[in-house]
C-alpha positions as CSV (number, residue, x, y, z in Angstrom):
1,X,-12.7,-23.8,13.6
2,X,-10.4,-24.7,10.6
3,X,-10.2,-21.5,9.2
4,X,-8.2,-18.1,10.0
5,X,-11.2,-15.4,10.1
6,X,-9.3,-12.5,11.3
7,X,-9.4,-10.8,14.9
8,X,-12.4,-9.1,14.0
9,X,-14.3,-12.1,12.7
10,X,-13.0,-13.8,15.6
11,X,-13.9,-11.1,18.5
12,X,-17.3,-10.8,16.9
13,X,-17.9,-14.7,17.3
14,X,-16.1,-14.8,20.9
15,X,-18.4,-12.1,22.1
16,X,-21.2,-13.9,20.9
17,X,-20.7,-17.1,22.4
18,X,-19.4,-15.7,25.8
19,X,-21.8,-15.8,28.3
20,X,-20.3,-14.4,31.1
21,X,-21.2,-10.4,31.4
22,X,-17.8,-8.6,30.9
23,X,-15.7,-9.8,28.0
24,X,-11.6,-8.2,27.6
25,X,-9.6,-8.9,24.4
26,X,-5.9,-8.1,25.0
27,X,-3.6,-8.3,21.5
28,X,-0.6,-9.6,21.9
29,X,1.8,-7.0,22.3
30,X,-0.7,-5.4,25.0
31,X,1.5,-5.0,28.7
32,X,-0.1,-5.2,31.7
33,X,1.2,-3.0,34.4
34,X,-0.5,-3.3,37.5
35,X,-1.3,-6.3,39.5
36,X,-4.8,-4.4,39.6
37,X,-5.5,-4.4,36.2
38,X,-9.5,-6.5,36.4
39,X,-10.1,-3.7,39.3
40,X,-9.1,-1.1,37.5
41,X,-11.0,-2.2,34.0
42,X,-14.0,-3.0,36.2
43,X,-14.1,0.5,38.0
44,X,-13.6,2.1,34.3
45,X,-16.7,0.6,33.1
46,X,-18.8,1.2,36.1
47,X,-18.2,4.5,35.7
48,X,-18.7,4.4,32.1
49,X,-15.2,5.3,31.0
50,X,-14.4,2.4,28.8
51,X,-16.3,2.1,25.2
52,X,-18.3,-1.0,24.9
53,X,-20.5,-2.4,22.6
54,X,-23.5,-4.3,23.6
């Protein structure tokens, strides 16, 4: 990709090339506390805390 579409541009296309069934963005200046972070996100989503988009 030669040009800068933006992050949501970006996301958007990401998501809809992934193929795997969970997709995370972190930004940049997102910190990561606990070395049980993918647990934690996972467990969230089963139990429909998280928003998602499908």
């Amino acid at each position: 990709m030669s040009e800068n579409l933006g992050r949501s541009k970006i996301r958007n296309w990401l998501g809809k090339a992934a193929y795997f069934e969970y997709i995370l963005f972190l930004d940049g200046d997102s910190t990561i506390k606990s070395k049980d972070f993918i647990k934690i996100i996972l467990l969230h989503y089963q139990q429909k805390r998280l928003y998602t988009e499908v």
